[in-house]
PDB file of N, CA, C and O in Angstrom:
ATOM      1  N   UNK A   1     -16.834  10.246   7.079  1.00  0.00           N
ATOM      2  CA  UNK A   1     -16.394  10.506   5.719  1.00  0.00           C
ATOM      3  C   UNK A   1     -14.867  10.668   5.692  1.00  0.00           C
ATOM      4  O   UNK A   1     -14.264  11.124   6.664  1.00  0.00           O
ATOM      5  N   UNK A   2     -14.347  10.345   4.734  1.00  0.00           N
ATOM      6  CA  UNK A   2     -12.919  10.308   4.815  1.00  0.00           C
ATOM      7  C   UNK A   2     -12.280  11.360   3.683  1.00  0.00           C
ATOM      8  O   UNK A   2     -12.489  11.653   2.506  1.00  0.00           O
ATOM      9  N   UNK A   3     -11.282  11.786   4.869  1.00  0.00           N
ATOM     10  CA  UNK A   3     -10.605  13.508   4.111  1.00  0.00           C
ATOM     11  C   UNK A   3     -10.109  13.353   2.869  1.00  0.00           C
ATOM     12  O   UNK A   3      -9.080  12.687   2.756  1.00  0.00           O
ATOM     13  N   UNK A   4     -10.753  13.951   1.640  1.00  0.00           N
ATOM     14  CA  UNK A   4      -9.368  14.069   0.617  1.00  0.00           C
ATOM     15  C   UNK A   4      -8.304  14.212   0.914  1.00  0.00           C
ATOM     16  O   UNK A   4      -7.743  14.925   1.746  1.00  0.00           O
ATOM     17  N   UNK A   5      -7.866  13.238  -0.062  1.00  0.00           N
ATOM     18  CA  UNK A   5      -6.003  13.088  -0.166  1.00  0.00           C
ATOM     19  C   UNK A   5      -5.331  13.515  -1.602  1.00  0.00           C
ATOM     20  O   UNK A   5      -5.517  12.815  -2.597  1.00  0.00           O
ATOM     21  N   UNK A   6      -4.712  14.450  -1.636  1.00  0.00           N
ATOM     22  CA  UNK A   6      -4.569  14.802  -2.775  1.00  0.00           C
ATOM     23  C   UNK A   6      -2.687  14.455  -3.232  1.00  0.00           C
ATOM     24  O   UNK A   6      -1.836  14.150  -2.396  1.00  0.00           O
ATOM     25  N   UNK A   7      -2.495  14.575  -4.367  1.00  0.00           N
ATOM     26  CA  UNK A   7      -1.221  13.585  -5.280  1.00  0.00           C
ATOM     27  C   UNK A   7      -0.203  14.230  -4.645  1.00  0.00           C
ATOM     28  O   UNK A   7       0.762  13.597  -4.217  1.00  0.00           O
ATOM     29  N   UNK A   8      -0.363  16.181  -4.458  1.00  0.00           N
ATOM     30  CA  UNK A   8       0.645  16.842  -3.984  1.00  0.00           C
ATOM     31  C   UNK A   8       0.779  16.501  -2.879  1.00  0.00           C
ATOM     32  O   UNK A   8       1.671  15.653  -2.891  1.00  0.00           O
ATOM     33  N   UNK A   9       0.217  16.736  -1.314  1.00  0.00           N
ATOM     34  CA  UNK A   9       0.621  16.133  -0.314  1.00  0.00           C
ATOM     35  C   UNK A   9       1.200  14.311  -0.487  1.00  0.00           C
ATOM     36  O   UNK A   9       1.967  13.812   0.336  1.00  0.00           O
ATOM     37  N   UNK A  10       0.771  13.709  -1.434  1.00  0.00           N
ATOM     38  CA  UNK A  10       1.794  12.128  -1.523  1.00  0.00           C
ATOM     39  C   UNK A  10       3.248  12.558  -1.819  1.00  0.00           C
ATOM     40  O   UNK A  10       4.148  12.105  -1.113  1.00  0.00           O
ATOM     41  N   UNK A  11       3.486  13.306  -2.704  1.00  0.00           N
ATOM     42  CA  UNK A  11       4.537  13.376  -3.257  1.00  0.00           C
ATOM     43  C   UNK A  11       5.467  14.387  -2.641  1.00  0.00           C
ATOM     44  O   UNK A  11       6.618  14.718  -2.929  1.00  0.00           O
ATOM     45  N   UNK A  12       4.331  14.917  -1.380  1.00  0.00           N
ATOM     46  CA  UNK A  12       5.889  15.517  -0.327  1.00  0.00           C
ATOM     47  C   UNK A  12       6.414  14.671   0.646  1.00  0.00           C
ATOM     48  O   UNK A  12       7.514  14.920   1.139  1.00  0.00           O
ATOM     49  N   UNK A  13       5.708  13.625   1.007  1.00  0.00           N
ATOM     50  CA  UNK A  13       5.789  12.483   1.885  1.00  0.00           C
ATOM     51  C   UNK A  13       7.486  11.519   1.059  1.00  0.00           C
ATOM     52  O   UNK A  13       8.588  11.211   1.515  1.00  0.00           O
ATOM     53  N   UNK A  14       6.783  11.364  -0.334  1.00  0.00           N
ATOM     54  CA  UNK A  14       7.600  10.398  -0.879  1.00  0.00           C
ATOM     55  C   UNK A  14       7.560  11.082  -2.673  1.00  0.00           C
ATOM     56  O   UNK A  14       6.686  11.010  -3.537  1.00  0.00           O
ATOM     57  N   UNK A  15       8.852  11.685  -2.666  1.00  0.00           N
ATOM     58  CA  UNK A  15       9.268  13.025  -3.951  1.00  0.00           C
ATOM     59  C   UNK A  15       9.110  12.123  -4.998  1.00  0.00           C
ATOM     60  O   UNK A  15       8.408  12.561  -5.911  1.00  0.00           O
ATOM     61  N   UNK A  16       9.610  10.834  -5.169  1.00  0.00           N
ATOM     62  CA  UNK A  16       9.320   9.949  -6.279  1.00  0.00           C
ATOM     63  C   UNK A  16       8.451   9.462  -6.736  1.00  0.00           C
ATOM     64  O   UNK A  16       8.316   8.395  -6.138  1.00  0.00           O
ATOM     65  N   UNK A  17       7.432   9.595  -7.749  1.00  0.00           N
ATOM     66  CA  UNK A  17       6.051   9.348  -8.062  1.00  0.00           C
ATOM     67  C   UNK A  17       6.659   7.556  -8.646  1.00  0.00           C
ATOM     68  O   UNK A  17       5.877   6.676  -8.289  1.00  0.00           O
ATOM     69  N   UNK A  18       7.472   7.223  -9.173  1.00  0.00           N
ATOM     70  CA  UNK A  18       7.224   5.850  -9.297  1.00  0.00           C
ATOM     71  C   UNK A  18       7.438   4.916  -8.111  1.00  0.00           C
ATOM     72  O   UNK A  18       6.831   3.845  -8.097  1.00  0.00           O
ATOM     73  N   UNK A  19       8.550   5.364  -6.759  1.00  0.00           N
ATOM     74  CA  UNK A  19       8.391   4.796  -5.878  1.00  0.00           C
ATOM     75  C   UNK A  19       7.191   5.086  -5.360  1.00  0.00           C
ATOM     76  O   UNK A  19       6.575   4.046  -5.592  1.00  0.00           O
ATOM     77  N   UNK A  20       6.406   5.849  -4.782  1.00  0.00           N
ATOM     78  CA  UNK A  20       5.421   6.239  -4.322  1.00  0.00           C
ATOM     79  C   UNK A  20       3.940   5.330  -5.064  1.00  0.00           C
ATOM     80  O   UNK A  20       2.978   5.063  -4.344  1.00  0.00           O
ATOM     81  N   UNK A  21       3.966   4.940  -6.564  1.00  0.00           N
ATOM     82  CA  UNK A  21       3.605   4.143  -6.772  1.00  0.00           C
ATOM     83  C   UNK A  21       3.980   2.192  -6.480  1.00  0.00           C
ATOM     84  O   UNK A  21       3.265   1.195  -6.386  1.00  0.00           O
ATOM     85  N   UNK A  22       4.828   2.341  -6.448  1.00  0.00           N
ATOM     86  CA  UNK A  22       5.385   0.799  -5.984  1.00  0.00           C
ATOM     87  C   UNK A  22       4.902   0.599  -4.668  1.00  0.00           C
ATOM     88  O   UNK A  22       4.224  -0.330  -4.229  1.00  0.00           O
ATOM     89  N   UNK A  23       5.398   1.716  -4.041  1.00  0.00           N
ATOM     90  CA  UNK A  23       4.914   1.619  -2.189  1.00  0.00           C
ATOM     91  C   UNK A  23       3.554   0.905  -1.977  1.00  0.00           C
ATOM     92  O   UNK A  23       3.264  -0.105  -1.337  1.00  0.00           O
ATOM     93  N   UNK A  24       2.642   1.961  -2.899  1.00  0.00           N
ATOM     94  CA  UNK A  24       1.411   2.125  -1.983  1.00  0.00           C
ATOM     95  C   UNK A  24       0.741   0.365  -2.636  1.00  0.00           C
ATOM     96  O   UNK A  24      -0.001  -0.340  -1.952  1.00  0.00           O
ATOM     97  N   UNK A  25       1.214  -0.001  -3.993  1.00  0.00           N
ATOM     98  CA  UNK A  25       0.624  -1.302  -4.407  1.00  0.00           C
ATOM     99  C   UNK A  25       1.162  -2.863  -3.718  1.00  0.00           C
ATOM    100  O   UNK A  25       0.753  -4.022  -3.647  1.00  0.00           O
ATOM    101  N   UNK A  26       2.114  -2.201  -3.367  1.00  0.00           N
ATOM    102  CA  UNK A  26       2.611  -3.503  -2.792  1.00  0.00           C
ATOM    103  C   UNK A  26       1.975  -3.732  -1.098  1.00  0.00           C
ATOM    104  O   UNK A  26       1.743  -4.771  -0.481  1.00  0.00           O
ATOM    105  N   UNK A  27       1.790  -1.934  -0.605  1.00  0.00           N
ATOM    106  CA  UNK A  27       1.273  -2.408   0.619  1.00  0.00           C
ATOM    107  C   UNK A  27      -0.520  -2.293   0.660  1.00  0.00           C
ATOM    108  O   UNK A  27      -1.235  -2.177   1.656  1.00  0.00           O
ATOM    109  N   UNK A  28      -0.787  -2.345  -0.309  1.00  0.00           N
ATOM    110  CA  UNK A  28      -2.344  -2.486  -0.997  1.00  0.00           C
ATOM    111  C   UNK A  28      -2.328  -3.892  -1.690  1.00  0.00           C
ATOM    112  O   UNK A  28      -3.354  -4.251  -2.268  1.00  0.00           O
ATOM    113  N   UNK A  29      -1.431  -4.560  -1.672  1.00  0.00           N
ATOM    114  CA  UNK A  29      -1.759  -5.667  -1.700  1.00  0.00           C
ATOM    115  C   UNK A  29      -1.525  -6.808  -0.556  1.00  0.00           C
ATOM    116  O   UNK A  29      -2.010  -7.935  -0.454  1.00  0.00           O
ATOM    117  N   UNK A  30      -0.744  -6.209   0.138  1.00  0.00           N
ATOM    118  CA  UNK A  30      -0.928  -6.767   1.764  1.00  0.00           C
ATOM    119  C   UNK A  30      -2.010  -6.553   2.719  1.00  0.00           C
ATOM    120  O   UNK A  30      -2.435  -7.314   3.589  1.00  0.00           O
ATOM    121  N   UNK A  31      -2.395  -5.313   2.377  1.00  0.00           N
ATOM    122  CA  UNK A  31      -3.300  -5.368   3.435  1.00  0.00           C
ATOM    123  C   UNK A  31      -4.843  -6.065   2.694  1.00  0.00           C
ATOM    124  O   UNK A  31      -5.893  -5.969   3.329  1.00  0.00           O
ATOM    125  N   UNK A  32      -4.809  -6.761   1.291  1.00  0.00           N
ATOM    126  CA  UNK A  32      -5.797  -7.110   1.001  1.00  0.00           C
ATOM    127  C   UNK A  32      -7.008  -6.434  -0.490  1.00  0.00           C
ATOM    128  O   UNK A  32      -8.221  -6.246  -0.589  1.00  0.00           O
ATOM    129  N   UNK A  33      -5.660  -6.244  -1.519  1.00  0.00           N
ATOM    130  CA  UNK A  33      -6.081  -5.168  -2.232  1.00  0.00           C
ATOM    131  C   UNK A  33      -7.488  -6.226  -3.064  1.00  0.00           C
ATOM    132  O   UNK A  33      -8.459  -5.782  -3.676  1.00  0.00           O
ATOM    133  N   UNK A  34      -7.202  -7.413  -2.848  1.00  0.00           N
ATOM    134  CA  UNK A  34      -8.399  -8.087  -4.003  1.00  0.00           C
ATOM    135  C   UNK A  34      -9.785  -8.027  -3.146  1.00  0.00           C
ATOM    136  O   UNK A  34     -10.865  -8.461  -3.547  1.00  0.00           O
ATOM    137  N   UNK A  35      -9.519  -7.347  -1.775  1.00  0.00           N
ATOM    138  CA  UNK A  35     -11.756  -6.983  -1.252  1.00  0.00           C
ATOM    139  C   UNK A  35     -11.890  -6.139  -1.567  1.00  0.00           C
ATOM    140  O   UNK A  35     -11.210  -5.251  -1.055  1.00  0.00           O
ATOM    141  N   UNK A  36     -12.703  -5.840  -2.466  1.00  0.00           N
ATOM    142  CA  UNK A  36     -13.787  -4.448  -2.276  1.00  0.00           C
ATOM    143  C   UNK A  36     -14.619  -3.832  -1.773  1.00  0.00           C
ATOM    144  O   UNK A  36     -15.754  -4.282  -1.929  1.00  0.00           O
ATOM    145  N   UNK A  37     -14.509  -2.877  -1.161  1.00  0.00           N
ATOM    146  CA  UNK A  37     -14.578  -1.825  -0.483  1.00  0.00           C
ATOM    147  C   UNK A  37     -15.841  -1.032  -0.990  1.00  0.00           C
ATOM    148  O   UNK A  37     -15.564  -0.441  -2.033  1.00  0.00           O
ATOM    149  N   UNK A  38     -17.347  -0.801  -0.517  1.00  0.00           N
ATOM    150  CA  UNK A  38     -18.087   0.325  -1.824  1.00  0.00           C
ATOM    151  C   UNK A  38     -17.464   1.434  -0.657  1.00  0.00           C
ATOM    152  O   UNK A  38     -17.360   1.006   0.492  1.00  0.00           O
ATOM    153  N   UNK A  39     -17.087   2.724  -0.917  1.00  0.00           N
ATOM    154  CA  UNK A  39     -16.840   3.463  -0.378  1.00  0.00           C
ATOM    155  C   UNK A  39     -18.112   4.521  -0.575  1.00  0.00           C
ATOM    156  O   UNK A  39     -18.590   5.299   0.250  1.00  0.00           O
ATOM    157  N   UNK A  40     -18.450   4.303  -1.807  1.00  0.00           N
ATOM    158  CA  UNK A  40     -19.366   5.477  -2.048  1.00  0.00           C
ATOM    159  C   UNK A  40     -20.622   5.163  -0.805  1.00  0.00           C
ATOM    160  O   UNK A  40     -21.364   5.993  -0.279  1.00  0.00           O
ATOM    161  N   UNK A  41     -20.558   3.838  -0.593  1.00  0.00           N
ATOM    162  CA  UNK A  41     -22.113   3.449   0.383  1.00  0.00           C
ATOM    163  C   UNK A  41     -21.576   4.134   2.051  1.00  0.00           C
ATOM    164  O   UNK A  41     -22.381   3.988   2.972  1.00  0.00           O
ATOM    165  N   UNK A  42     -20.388   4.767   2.315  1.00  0.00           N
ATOM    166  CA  UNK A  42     -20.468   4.954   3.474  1.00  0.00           C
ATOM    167  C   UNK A  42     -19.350   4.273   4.300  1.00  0.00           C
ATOM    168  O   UNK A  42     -18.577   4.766   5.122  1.00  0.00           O
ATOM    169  N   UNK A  43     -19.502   2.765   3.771  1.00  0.00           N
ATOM    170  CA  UNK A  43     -19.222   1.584   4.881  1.00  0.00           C
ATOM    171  C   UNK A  43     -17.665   1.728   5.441  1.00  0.00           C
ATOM    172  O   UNK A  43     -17.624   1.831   6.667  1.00  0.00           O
ATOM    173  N   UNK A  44     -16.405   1.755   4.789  1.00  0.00           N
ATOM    174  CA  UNK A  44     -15.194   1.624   4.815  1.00  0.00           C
ATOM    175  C   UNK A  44     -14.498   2.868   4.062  1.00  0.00           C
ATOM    176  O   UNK A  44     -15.058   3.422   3.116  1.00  0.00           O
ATOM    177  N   UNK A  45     -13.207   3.277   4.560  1.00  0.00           N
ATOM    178  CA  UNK A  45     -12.384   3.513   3.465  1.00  0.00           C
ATOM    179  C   UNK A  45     -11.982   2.686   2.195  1.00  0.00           C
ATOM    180  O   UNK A  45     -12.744   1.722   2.271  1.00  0.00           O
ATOM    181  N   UNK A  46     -11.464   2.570   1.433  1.00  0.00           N
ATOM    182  CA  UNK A  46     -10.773   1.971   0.379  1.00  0.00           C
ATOM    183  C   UNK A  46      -9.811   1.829   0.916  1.00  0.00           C
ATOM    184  O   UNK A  46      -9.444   2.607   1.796  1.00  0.00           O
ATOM    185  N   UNK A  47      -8.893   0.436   0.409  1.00  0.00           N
ATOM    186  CA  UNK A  47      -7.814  -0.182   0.826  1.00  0.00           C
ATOM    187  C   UNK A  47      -6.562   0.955   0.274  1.00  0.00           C
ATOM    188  O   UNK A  47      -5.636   1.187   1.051  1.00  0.00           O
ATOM    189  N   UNK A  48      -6.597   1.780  -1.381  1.00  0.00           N
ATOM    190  CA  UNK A  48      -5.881   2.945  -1.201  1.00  0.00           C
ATOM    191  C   UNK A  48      -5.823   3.994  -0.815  1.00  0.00           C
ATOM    192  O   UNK A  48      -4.826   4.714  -0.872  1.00  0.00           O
ATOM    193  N   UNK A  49      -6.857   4.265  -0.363  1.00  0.00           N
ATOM    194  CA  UNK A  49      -6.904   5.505   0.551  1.00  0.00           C
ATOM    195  C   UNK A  49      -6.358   5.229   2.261  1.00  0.00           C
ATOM    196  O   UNK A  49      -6.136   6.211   2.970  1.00  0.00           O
ATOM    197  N   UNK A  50      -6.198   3.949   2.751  1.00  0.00           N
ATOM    198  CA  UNK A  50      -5.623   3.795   3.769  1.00  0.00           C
ATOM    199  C   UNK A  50      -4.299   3.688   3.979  1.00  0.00           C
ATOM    200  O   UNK A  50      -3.666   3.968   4.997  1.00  0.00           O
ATOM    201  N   UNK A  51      -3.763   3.085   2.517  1.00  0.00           N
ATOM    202  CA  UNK A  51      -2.747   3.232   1.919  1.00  0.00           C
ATOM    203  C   UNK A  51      -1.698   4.530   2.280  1.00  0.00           C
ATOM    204  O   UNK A  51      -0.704   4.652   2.995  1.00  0.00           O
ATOM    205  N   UNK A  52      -2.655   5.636   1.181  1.00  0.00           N
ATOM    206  CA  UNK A  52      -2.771   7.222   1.159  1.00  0.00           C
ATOM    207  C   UNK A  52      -2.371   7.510   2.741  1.00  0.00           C
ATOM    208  O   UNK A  52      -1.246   7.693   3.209  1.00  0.00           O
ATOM    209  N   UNK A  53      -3.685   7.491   3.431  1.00  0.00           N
ATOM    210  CA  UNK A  53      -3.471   8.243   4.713  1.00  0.00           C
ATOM    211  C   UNK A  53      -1.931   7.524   5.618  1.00  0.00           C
ATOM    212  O   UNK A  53      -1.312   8.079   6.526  1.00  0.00           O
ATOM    213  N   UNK A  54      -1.669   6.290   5.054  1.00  0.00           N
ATOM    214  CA  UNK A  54      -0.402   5.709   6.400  1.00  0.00           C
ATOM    215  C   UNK A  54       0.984   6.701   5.547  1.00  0.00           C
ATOM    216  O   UNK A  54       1.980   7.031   6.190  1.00  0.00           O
ATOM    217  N   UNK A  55       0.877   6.932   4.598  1.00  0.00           N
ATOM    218  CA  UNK A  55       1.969   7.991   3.938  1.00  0.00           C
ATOM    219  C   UNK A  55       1.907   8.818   4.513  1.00  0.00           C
ATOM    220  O   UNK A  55       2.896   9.181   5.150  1.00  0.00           O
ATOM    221  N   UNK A  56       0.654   9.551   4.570  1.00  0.00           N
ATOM    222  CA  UNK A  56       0.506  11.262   5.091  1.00  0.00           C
ATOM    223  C   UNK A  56       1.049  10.929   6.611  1.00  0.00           C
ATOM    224  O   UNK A  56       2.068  11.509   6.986  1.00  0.00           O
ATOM    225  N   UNK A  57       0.691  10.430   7.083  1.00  0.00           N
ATOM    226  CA  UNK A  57       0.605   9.885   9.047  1.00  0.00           C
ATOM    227  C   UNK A  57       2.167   9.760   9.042  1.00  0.00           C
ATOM    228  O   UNK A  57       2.802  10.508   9.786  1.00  0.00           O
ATOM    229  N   UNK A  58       2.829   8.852   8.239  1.00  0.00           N
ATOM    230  CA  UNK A  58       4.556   8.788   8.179  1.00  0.00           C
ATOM    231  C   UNK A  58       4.728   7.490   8.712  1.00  0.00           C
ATOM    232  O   UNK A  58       5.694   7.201   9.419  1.00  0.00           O
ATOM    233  N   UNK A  59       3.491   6.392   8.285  1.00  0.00           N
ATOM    234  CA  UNK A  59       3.852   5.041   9.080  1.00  0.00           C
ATOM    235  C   UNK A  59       4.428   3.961   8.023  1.00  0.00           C
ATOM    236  O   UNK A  59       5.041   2.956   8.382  1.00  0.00           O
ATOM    237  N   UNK A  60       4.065   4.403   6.215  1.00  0.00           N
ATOM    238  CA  UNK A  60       4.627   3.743   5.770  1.00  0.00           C
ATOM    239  C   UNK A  60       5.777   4.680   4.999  1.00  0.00           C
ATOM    240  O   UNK A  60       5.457   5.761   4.505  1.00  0.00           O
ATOM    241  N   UNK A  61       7.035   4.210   4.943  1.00  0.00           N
ATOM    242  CA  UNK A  61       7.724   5.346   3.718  1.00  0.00           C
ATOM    243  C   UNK A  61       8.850   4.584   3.395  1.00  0.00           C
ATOM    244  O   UNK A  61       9.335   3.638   4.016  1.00  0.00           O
ATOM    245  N   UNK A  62       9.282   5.208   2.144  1.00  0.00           N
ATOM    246  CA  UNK A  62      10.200   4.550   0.973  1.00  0.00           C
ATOM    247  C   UNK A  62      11.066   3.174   1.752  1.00  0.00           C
ATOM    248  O   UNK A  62      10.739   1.994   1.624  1.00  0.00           O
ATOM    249  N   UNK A  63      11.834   3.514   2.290  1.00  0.00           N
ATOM    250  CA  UNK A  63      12.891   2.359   3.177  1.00  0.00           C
ATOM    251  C   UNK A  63      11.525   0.575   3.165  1.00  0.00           C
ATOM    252  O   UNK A  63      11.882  -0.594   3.020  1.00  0.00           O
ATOM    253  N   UNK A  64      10.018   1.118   3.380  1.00  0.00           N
ATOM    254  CA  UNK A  64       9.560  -0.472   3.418  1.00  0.00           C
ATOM    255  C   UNK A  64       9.003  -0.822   2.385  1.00  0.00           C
ATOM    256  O   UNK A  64       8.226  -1.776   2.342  1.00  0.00           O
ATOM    257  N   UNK A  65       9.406   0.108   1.105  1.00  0.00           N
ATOM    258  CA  UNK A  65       9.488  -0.674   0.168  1.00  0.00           C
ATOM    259  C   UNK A  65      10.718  -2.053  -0.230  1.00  0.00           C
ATOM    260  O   UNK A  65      10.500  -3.147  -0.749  1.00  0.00           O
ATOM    261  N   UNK A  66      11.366  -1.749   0.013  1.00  0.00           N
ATOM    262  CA  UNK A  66      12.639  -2.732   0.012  1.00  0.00           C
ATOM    263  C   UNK A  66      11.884  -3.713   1.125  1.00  0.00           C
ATOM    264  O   UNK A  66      12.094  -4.862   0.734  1.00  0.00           O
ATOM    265  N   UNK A  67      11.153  -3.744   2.254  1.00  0.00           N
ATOM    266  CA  UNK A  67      11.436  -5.079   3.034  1.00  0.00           C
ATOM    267  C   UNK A  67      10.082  -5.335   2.847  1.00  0.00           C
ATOM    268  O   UNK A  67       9.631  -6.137   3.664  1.00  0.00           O
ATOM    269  N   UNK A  68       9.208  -4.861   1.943  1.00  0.00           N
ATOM    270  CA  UNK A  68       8.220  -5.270   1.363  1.00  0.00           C
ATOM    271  C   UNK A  68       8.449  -6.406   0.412  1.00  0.00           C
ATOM    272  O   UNK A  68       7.876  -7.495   0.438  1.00  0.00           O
ATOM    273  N   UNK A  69       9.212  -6.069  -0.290  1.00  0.00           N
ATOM    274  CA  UNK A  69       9.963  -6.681  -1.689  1.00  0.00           C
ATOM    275  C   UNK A  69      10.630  -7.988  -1.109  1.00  0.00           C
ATOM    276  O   UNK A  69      10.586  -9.024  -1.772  1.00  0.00           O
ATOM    277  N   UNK A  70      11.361  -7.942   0.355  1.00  0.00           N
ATOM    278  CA  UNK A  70      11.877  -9.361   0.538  1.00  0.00           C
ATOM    279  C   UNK A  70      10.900  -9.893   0.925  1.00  0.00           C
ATOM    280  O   UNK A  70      10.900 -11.119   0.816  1.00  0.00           O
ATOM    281  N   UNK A  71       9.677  -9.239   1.526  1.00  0.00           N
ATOM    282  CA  UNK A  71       8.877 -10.364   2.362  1.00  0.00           C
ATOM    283  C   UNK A  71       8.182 -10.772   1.413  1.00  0.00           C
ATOM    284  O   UNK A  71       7.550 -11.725   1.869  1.00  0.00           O
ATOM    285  N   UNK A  72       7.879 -10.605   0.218  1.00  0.00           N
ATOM    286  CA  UNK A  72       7.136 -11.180  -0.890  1.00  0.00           C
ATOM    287  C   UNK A  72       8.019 -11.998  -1.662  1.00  0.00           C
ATOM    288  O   UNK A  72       7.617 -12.929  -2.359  1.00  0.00           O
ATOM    289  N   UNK A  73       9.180 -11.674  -1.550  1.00  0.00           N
ATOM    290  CA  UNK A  73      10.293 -12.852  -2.448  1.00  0.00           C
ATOM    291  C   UNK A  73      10.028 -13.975  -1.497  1.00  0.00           C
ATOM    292  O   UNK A  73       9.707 -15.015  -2.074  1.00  0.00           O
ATOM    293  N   UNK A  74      10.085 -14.051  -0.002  1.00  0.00           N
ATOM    294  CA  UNK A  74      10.310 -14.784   0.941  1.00  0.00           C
ATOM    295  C   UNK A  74       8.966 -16.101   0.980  1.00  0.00           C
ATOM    296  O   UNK A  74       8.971 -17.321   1.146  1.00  0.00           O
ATOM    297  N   UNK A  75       7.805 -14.957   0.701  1.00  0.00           N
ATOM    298  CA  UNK A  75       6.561 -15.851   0.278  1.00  0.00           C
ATOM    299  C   UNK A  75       6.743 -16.666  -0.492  1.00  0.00           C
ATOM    300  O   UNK A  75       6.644 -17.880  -0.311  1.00  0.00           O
ATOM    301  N   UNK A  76       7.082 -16.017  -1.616  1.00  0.00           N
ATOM    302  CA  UNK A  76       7.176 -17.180  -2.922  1.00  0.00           C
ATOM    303  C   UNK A  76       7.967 -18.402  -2.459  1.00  0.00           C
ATOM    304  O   UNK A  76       7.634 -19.587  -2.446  1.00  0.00           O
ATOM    305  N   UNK A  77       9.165 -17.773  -2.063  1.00  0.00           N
ATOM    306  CA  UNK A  77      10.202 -19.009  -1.680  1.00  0.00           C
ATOM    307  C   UNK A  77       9.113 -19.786  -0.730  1.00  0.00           C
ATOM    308  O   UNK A  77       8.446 -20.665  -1.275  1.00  0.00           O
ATOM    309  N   UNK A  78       8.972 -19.608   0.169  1.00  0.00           N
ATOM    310  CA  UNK A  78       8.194 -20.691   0.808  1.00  0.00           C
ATOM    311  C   UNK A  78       6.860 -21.888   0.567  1.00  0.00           C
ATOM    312  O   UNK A  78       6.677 -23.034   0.980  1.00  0.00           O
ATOM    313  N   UNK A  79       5.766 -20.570  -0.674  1.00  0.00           N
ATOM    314  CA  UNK A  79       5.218 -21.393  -1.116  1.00  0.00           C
ATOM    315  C   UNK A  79       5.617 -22.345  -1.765  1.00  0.00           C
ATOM    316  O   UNK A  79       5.157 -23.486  -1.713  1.00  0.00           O
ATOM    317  N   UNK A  80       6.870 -21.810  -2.707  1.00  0.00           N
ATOM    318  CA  UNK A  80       7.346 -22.911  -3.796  1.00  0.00           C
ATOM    319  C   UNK A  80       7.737 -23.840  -3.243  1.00  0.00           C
ATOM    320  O   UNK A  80       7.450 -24.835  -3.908  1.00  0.00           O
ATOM    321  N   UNK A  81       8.379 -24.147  -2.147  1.00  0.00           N
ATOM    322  CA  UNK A  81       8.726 -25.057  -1.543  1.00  0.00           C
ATOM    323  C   UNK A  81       7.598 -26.185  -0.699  1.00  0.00           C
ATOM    324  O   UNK A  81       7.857 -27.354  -0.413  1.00  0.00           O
ATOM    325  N   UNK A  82       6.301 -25.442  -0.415  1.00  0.00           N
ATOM    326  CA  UNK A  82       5.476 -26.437   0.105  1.00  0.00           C
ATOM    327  C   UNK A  82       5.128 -27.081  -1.587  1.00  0.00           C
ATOM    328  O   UNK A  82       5.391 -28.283  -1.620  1.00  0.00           O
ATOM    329  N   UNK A  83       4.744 -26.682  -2.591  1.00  0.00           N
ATOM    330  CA  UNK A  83       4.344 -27.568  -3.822  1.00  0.00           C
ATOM    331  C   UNK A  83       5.360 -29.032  -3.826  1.00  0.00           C
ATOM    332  O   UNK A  83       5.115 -30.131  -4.324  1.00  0.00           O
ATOM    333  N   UNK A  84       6.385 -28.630  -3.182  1.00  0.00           N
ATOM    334  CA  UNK A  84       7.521 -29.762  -3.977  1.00  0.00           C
ATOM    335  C   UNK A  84       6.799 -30.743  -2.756  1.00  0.00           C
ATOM    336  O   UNK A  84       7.132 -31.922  -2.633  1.00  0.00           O
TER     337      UNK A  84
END
């Protein structure tokens, strides 16, 4: 079973609730935010709650939001370039 994570421990990790929101979606969408997860059945965490816990742990924080942001500009650039 996986520990509650509650908003106050996020927001001592990372004081800014809108970065702290940017963070966790951008790296919830890397690690695969469009599978679902039933959590209630047992099987997995949820992709934000793993999210959650790499904040608390100190593996993701504010600074990879920025090289989040290039590596997704970087995507685009590349896809756009295979269309041509």
């Amino acid at each position: 079973m996986v520990a509650k994570i509650t908003f106050d421990q996020l927001i001592e990790k990372i004081p800014n609730k809108y970065e702290l929101a940017i963070i966790v979606g951008n790296r919830a969408r890397n690690l695969g935010g469009h599978i679902v997860i039933n959590s209630k059945a047992g099987l997995k965490e949820t992709t934000l709650q793993k999210c959650f816990k790499e904040i608390l742990e100190g593996e993701l924080v504010p600074s990879d939001a920025q090289e989040m942001e290039r590596e997704k500009l970087m995507l685009e650039e590349l896809s756009g370039n295979d269309e041509n």
